[in-house]
Every structure is written in C-alpha cells, then in structure tokens.
C-alpha positions as CSV (number, residue, x, y, z in Angstrom):
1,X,118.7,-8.1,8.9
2,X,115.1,-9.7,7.9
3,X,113.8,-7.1,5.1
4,X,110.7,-9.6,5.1
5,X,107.7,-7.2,6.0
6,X,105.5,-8.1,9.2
7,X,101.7,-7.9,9.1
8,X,100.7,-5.8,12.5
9,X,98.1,-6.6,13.7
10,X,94.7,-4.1,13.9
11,X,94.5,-2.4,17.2
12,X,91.4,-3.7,19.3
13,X,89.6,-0.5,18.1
14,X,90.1,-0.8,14.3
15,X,88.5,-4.9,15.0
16,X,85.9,-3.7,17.1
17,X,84.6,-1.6,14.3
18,X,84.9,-4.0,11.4
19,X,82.8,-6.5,13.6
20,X,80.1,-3.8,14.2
21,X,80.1,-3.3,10.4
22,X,79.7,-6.7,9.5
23,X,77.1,-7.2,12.5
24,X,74.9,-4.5,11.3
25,X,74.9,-5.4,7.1
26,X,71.6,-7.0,6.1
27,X,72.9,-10.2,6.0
28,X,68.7,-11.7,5.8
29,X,68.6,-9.4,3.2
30,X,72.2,-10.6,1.3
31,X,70.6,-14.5,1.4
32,X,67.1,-13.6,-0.5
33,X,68.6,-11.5,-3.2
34,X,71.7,-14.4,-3.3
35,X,68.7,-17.2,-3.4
36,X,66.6,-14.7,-5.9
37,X,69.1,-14.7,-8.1
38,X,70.1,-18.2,-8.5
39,X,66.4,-19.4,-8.1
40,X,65.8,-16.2,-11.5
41,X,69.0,-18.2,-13.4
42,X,67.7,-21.6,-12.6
43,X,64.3,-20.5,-14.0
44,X,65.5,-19.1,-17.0
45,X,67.1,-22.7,-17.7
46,X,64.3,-24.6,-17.5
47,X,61.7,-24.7,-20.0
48,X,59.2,-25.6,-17.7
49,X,59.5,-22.3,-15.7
50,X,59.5,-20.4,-18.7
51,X,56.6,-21.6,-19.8
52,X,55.0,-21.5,-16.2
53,X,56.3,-17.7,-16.4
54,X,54.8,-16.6,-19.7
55,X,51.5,-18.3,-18.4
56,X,51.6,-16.3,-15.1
57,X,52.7,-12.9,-16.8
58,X,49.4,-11.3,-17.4
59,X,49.1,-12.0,-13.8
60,X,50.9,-9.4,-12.6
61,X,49.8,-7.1,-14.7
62,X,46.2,-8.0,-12.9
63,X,47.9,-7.8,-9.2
64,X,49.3,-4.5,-9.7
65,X,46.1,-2.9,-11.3
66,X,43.8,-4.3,-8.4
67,X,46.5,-3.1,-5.6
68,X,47.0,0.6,-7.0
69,X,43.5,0.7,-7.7
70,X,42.3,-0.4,-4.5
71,X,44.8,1.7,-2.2
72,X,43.9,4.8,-3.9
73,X,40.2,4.4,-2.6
74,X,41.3,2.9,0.6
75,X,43.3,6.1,1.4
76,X,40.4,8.4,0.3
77,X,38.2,6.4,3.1
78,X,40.7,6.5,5.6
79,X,41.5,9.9,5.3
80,X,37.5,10.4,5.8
81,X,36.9,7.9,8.1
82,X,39.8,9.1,10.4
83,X,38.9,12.8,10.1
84,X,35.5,11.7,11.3
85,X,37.3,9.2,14.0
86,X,38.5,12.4,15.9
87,X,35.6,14.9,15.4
88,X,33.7,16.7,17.8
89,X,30.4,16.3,16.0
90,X,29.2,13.3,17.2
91,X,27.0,12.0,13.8
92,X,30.2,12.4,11.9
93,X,32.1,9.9,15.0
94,X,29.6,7.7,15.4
95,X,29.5,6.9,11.3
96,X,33.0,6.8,11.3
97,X,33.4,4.2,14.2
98,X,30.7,2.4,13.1
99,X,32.4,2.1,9.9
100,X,36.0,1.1,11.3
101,X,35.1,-1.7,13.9
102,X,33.1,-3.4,11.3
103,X,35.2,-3.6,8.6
104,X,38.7,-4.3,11.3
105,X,35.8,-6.9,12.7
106,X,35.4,-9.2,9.6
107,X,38.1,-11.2,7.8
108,X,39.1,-10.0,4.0
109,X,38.0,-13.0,2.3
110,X,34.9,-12.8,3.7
111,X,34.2,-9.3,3.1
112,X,35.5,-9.8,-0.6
113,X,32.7,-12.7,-1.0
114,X,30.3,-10.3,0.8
115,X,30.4,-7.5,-0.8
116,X,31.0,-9.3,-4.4
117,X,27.8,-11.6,-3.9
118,X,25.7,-9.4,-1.6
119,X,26.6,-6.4,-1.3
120,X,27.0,-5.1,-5.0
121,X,24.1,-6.8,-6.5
122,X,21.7,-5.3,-3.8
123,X,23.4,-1.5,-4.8
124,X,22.8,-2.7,-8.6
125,X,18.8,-4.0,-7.8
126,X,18.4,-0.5,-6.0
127,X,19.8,1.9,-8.8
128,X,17.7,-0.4,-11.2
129,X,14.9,0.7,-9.4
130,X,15.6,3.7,-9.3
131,X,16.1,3.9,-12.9
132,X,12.9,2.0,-13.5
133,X,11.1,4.8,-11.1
134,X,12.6,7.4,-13.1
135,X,11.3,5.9,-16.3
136,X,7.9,5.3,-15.6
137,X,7.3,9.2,-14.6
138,X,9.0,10.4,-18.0
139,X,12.2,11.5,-16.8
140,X,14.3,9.3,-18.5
141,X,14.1,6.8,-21.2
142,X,12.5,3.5,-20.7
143,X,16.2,1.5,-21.3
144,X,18.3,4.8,-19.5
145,X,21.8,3.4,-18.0
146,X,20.5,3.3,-14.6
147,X,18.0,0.6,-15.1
148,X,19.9,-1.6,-17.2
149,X,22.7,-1.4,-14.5
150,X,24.5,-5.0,-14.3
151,X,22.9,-6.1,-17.3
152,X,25.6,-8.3,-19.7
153,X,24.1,-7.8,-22.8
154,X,23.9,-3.9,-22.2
155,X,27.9,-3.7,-21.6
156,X,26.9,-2.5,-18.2
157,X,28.2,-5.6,-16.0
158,X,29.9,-4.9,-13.0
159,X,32.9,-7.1,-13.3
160,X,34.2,-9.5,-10.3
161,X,37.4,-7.3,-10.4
162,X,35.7,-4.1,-9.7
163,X,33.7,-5.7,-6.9
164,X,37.1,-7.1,-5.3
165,X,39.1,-4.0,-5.8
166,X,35.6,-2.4,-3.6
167,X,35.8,-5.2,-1.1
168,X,39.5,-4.5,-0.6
169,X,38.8,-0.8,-0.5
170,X,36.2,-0.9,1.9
171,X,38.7,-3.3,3.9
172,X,42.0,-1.7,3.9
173,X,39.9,1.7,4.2
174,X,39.5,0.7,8.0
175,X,42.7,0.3,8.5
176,X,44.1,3.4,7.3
177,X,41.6,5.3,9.3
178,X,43.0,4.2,12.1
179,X,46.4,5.1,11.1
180,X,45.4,8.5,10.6
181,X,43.4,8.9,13.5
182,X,47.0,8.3,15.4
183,X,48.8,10.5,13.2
184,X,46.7,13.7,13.8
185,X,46.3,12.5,17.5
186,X,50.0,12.7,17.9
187,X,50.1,16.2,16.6
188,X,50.3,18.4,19.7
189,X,46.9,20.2,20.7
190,X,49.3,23.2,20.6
191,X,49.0,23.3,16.9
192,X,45.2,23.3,16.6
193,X,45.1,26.2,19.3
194,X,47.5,28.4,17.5
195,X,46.0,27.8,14.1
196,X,42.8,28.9,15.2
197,X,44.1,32.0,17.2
198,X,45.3,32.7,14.1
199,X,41.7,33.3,12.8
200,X,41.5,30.1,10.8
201,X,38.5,28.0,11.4
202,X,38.8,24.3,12.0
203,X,39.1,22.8,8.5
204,X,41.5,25.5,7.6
205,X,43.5,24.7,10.9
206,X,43.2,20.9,10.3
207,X,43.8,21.3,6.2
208,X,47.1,24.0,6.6
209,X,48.4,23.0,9.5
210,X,47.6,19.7,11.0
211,X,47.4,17.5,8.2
212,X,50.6,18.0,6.7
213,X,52.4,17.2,9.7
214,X,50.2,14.1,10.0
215,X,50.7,12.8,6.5
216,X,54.5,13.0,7.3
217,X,54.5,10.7,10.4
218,X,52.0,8.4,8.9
219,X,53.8,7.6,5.4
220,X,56.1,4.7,6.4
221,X,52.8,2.8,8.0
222,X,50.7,3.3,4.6
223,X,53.5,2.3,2.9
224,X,53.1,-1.1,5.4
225,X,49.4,-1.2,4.9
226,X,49.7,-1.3,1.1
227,X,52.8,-3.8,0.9
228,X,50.1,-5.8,3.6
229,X,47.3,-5.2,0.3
230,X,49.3,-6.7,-2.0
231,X,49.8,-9.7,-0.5
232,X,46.2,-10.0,0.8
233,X,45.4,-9.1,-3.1
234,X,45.9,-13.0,-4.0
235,X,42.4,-13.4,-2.4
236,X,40.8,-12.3,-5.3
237,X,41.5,-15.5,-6.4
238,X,38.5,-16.2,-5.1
239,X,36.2,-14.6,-7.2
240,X,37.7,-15.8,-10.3
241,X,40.1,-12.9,-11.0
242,X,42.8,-13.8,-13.1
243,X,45.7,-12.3,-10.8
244,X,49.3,-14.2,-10.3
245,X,47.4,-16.7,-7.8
246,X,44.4,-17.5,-9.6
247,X,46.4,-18.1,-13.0
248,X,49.2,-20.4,-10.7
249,X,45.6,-22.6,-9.9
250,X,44.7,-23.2,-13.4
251,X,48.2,-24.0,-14.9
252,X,49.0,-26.1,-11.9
253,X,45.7,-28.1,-12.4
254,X,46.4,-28.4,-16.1
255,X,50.2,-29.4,-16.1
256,X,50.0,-31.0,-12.8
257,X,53.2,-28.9,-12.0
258,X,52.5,-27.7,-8.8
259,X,56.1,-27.5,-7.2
260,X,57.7,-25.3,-10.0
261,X,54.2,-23.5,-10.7
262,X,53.6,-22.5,-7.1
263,X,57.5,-21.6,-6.7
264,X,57.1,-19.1,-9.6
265,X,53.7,-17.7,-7.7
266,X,55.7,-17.3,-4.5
267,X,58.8,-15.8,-6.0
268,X,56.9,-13.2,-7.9
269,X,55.3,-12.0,-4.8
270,X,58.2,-12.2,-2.9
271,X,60.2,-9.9,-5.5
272,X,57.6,-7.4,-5.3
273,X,57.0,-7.4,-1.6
274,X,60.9,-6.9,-1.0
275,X,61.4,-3.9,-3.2
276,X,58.5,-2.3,-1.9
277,X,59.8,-3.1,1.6
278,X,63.2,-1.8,0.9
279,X,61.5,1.5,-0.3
280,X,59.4,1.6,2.7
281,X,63.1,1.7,4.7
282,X,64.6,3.9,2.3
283,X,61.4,6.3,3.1
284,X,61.7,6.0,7.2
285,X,65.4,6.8,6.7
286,X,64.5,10.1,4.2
287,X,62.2,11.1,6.8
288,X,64.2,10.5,9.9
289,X,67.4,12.0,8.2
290,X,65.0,15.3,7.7
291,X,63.7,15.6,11.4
C-alpha cells in the first residue's frame, strides 16, 4: 500500500482563475516600484547622489508650491470660464470662448514667457499709472503702493514665480473649462427643468443641483489635468525659477554630472506623478463603487 500522498491536480476552473488573477495584477506597476526601489537603495549608496539630492531638495519644495498654487486658480477660471462656455447670455459665451481657444491655442512655454515678459509688466505700467493719476489729483500719496508697483527697491517686485504660477493659471484654466463645460453638459436637461419648476431661478438650479453632480463626474479628469500641471511645471525653468529642473541645470553644469543629476530629476518626478496617479485610480474606483 503506497501511504506516499499524491498532489491532484487543480480542476481547469481553479487554473483558469489563478491565470485571470495573475493577468489582471499591475504587473507595469510591480516593475517601477521594484526599479524605484533599488534605483532609492542605490542612491542612498552613493555619495554623489546624495549630494545631487540635498542640492535638488529645495526643489521640490518649489514644484509643489507652484503646482498647488497654480491649480487652485486654474480651477477658479475653469469653473468661470465653463459656466460662461454653456450660458445663454451671449457676452458671457463669447468672453468665455474667446478666452478658452486662445489659451488651448498657444503652447505653455510660450504663454509662460508671454505673460512673464509681456503680459505682467504692461498690467504693472498700467496700475503705475493709475497710481500716478491718483496722486497727482490728491487722492493718494505721491509714493502710494500702486505707483511704486514692480519697483525692487520698494519690496513691491513681482517675482518670476508669481508670474509663472499666472502663466500656468491662465493655461491650465482653459483646460479645465472645458472639462467642466462636459460635465454639466452631461447632466440631463431633466435636472435644470425640475429645479426650476421647483421655483429656483437659474443660479440656484445650477449651484444646488447641477453643479454637484457635475463636480462628481469631473473629479478623476482634474485629478489628470493637475498630475498633467505638474509635469508641465518644469517649464518654469525657464524663467529662472529654482524648481527640481532648474536646480538639476545648475548642479549638472557645475559638477558635470549629468547622468546621475538628471536621473535624480527624473526619479523625483516620476515618484510624484505615480502616487498622484494611483490616487487618481483609487478616486475613479471610490466613485464608481458609489454609483
């Protein structure tokens, strides 16, 4: 008698769902943390990406700010620029339109150099004026705030990191208008028509009732829009704006270490652009698991 025990082997069922597990685990996802983590252990290591890392830390610090910053504003826009995208009253639409197929019609970087070296300085010349005007009939002092707007020696410069958190604004404003022009558009005309047989007027109807459904289906793609921001953030290199890209140009050019400087630049954004991606899934799951 063999007391030896025999393996059976897994009915064609039990297989068949094992292999759809291990189909559907993130296995892209599994590489970049395995490569993040050994490329985080390897740095560590080696001096010279600790010392590129302490160099690029105050970086991120500037990244973050301009991002956050930047967004907030962008969202106010959109949420104005869309409202306007789908009203009746034709000033407000035409604005509004005007608005969005400029800004969607010009590339960041150059609306970052416009509005930091055209753009800013012509709204500073005009409140100067304006502050000069004010002056010179006895309203306010002869050296008020307003004319001494964008003067350095007044504390009253406008900073290049202002002006690009502006451009970007202005930029990413345009594209969030357009997001929420399609999420109140998908909202069923049924809503508007009950809320206002309801007796509420049209910003009640669209602030109560339209809107908060809106907000909910848009979420996931302004959660897109600002992982895109960040990213498109490193242009503020060009102004001079000590973020994680513009610091990887000067320690590169001074250490001439532009493999391990420009692989701690690209790691850092990566890390920060995969979390926020995972809680951008993590959000559309939430929100689907509600529906």
């Amino acid at each position: 008698m063999n007391n030896s025990t025999e393996t059976k082997p897994k009915p064609p069922a039990v297989q068949g769902r094992v292999v759809d597990r291990l189909a559907d685990l993130p296995w892209w996802l599994l590489i970049i943390l395995l490569g993040g983590v050994f490329f985080a252990f390897y740095a560590y290591n080696d001096e010279t990406y600790r010392t590129t890392f302490n160099f690029l830390k105050s970086g991120i610090i500037v990244t973050i700010r301009v991002t956050l910053t930047a967004y907030v504003f962008a969202i106010t826009l959109g949420l104005i620029a869309g409202l306007g995208r789908v009203s009746k009253n034709p000033v407000f639409y035409n604005i509004a339109t005007l608005y969005v197929q400029i800004m969607r019609g010009l590339p960041i970087l150059v609306t970052i150099l416009y509005v930091a070296f055209v753009f800013i300085p012509g709204v500073i010349n005009l409140i100067n004026y304006f502050g000069e005007f004010l002056a010179a009939n006895n309203i306010l002092a002869e050296s008020n705030s307003l004319s001494l707007l964008g003067n350095r020696q007044a504390g009253l410069e406008v900073s290049f990191e202002t002006r690009a958190i502006i451009a970007l604004a202005f930029s990413y404003g345009a594209f969030s208008a357009e997001i929420f022009r399609a999420g109140i558009e998908s909202i069923g005309r049924g809503q508007m028509e009950a809320a206002r047989s309801l007796g509420m007027n049209y910003i009640q109807a669209m602030r109560y009732i339209i809107l908060p459904q809106a907000v909910r289906r848009v979420l996931p793609p302004l959660g897109n829009d600002f992982i895109a921001m960040l990213k498109e953030s490193s242009l503020v290199s060009a102004l001079g704006v000590q973020d994680i890209t513009q610091l990887g140009k000067l320690w590169s050019a001074s250490s001439f270490q532009y493999l391990k400087t420009y692989n701690m630049v690209a790691f850092l954004y990566l890390s920060m652009t995969i979390l926020l991606s995972l809680g951008v899934k993590a959000m559309e799951k939430r929100l689907k698991t509600d529906d």
